[in-house]
Structure formats: C-alpha cells, structure tokens
C-alpha positions in Angstrom: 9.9 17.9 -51.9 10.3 16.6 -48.4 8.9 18.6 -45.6 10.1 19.0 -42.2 9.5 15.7 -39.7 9.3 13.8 -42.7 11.8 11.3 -44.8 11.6 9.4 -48.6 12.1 6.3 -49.9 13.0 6.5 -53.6 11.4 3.1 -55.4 12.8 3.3 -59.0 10.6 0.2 -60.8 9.9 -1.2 -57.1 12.9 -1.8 -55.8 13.8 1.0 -53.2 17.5 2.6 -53.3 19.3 2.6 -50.5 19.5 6.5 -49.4 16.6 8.1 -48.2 15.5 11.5 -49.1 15.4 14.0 -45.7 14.3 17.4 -45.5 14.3 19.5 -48.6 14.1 19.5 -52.5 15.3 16.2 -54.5 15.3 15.0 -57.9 13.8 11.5 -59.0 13.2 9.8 -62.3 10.5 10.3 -63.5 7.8 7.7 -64.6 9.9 4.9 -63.1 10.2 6.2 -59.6 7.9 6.5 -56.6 8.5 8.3 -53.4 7.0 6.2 -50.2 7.4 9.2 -47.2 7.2 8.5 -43.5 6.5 10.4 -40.9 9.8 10.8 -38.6 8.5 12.8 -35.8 7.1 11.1 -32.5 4.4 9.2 -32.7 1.8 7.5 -29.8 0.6 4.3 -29.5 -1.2 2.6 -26.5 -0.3 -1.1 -26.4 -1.7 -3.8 -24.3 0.1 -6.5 -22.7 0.1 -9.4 -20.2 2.3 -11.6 -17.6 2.9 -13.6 -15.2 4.7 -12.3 -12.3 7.1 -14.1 -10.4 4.8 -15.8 -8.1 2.6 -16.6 -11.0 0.0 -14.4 -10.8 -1.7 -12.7 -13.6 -1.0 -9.0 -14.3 -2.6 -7.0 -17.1 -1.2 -3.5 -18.6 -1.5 -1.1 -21.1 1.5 1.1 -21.7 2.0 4.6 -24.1 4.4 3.8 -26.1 6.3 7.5 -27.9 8.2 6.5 -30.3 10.0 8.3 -33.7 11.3 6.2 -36.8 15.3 6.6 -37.3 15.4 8.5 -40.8 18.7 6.9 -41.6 17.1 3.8 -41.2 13.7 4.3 -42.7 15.2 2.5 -45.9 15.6 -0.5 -44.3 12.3 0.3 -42.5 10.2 0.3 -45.8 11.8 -2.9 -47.1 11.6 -5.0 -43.8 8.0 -3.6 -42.5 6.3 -1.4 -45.1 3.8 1.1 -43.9 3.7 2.9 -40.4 0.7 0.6 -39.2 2.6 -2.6 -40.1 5.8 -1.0 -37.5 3.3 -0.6 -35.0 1.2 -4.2 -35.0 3.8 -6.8 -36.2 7.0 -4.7 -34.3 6.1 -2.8 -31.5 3.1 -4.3 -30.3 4.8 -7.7 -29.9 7.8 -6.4 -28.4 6.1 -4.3 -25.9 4.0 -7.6 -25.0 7.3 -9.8 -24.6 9.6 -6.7 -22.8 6.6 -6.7 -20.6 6.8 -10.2 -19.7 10.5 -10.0 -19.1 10.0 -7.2 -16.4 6.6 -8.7 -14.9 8.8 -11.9 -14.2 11.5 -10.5 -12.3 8.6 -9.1 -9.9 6.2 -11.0 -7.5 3.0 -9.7 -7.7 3.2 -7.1 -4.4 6.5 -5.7 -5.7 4.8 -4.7 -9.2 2.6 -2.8 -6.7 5.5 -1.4 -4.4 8.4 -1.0 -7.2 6.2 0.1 -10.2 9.1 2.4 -10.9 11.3 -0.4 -11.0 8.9 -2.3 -12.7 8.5 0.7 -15.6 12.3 1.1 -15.6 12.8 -2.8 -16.4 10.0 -3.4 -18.9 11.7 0.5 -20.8 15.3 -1.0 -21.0 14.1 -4.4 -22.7 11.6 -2.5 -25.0 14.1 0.2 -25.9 17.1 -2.5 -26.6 14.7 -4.8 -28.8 13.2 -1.7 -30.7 16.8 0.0 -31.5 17.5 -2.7 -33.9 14.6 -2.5 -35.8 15.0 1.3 -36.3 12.3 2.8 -34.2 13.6 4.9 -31.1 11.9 5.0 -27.7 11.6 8.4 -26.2 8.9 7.4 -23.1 6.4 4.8 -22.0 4.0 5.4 -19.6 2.1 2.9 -17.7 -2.1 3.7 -18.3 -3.2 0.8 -16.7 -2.2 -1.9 -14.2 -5.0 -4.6 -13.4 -4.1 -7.8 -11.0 -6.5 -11.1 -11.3 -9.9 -10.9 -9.0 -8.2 -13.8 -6.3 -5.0 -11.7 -6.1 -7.6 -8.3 -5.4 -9.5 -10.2 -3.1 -6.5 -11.4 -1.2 -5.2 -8.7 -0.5 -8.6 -6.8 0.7 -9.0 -10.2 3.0 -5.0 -8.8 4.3 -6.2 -5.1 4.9 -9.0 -6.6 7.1 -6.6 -8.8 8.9 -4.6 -6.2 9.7 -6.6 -4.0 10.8 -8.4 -6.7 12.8 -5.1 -7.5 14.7 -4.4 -3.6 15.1 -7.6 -3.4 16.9 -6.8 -6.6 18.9 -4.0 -4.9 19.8 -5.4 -2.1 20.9 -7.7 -3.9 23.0 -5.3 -5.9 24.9 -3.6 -2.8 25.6 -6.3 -0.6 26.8 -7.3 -4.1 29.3 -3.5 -3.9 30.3 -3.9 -0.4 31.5 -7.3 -0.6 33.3 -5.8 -3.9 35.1 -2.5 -1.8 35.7 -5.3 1.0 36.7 -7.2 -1.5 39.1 -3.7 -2.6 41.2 -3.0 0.8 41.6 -6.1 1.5 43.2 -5.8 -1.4 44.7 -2.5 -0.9 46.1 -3.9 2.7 47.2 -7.2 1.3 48.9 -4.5 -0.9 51.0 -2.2 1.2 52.3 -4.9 3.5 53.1 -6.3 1.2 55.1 -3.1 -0.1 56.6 -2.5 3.8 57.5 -6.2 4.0 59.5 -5.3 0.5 60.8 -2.1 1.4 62.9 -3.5 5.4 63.8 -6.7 2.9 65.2 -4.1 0.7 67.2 -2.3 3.2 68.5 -5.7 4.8 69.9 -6.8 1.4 71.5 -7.3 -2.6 70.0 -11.0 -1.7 70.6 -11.5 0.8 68.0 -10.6 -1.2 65.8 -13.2 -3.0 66.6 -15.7 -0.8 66.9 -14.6 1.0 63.5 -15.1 -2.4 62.1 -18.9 -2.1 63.1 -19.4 1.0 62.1 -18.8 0.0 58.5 -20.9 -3.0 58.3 -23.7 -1.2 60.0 -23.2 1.5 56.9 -22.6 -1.5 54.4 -26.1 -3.1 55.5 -24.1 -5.6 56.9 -25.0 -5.4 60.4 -28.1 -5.1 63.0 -28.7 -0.9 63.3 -27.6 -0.4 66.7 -30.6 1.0 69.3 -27.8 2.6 71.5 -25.5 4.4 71.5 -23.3 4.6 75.0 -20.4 6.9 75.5 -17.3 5.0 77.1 -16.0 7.8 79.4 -13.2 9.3 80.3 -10.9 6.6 80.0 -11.6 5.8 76.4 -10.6 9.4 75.2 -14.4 9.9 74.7 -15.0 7.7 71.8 -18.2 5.9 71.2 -19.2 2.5 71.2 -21.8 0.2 70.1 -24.3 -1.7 72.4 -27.5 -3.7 71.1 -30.5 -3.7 73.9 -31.8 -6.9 72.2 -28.4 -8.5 72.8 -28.7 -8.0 76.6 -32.0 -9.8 77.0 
C-alpha cells in the first residue's frame, strides 16, 4: 500500500526494478521483495554556502531550499543516492554551495547588497538547472542570511561617515554663502543709505555735512563732547553747529 505524497521502489533480491509504485494498492513478491518508500511531497532544508564576489570579497549565506523528489524518477533516485538524507548532503547541499558561487561571482560586493533580487534570481536558475537532472525539483529558495567579511562592514560604515561628513560640509559652506550673500546686502543697503543722506545733506549746504559728520563721532565716542552749542541763524535754515570753548583759547 502506498499512501498519498508517497512513492515505492520494488527491490526483488536487491536489485530494484525499474517502475516505481505511486499512490494506491500493489502487489509484490513475497519473501524476495522489499519496498524502499520515499516521501514525494515538499521538503525543507536550510543550506549554507560561501563566495567570493566579483571584487573578491567574502560573502556568507544560508538559503531555504523547498524541494520535492520527481516520483517518476525516484527509481533512479534510490539506485544513484539511496536514502532522503544522502539527496540532501551529497546532492543538494553541494549544488546549492557551487550555484551560489556562480551567482556571487557575477556580483561585486555592493550589488549583492543592491540587486539581492538579482542575486536570488541567479543563484535559483543555476540551482534549479543542476538539481533537475538529478530528479529533485525546486519549488523556492529563500535567502535566511547574508553576512559580508568584518573589512567590507567596516568599509562601508567608514563610507556612511564620509558621506555624511561631506553632506554636512556642504551644508556649512552654504549656510557661510548665504550669511556672506546676507552681509553685501546689508552692506549694499548701509551704502546707499548713506549715499541717500549724503546728497539730501549737500543739497542743504557742504557744511552739514560736516557737521553731521561730528555729530556721529561725538555719539561714537570718537570725538571731544562739545561745551556749546551755538545756533547759526537765519541764514543757515536754523541748523545747529558745533563750537569747542577750549579750542578758542
């Protein structure tokens, strides 16, 4: 009797006939025969594996492997490879360790990070091509694990911190672009301000000028403090101007 997900291999006095047995009832002789029964339905292994990529650096993996023995090959199966565990460390185990290396070295190390689709995609076309012939059919890998040597990790956290270093540099030199583009402005401002008082002060008299001149040292600290304070008449609109005592002496 051979249940569902299962399939036979009639041995009659060791040697193993060439049909297997599937699902259902079947006769054998009896005495001389044995019935050796795999299990067809889909099995799961986790594998590891390891490459060099394509700019030689190391890169470690384990994948899931789902996988389901052919039944019309599972004669050729038990004559070739024997029991399930013998499928799994001397066929699918090896393969998955040299289809690995096959897709690792078609990748430099950053791509296996960027295109781990492409990588997964490459590594299941050689595994599933190199398994076909041996019986066993791949229905899925999966990719568990993905390590990268400790110089390659530490490269690329010493390129993070460059980058962000030069993103900051960046936005240094920009924010000290700005306040220097802020500082002509003002600049430019404070000038034509005073270019503005200038000419209104010329076209009051050339001596207000002056005297406004005075006015803002004296405020600035620059200048004596004046001890009078005379009013020039009439004829100079009524404006104000400086005169020292001290200097009259």
């Amino acid at each position: 009797m051979i249940n569902p997900g299962q399939a036979g291999v009639v041995s009659i006095l060791g040697k193993a006939r060439d049909v297997a047995f599937l699902e259902g009832i079947h006769f054998k002789p009896p005495l001389i025969s044995a019935v050796d029964v795999y299990d067809v339905t889909v099995q799961k292994f986790e594998v590891p594996a390891q490459s060099s990529t394509k700019d030689l650096q190391d890169l470690n993996a384990r994948f899931a492997i789902n996988f389901r023995l052919d039944p019309i090959q599972v004669v050729e199966i038990r004559r070739t490879q024997g029991s399930l565990e013998n499928i799994v460390t001397k066929i699918i185990a090896p393969q998955t360790q040299e289809s690995f290396k096959i897709a690792a070295s078609r990748k430099t190390v950053e791509e296996a990070i960027t295109q781990r689709t492409e990588l997964k995609q490459d590594f299941d076309d050689v595994l599933g091509a190199r398994l076909d012939k041996y019986g066993i059919i791949v229905l899925d890998t999966s990719v568990v694990d993905l390590e990268f040597s400790p110089e390659f990790a530490k490269s690329v956290e010493d390129k993070q911190i460059a980058e962000q270093r030069a993103k900051r540099a960046i936005y240094v030199a920009q924010e000290a672009e700005q306040e220097a583009q802020a500082e002509i402005n003002r600049a430019r401002g404070k000038a034509e301000a005073q270019r503005l008082l200038a000419e209104t002060l010329k076209a009051q008299g050339g001596e207000l000028v002056l005297q406004k001149e005075a006015i803002q040292a004296w405020r600035e600290g620059g200048s004596q403090v004046p001890e009078v304070l005379v009013n020039g008449g009439s004829e100079q609109s009524g404006v104000p101007f400086l005169f020292n005592i001290k200097d009259a002496h």
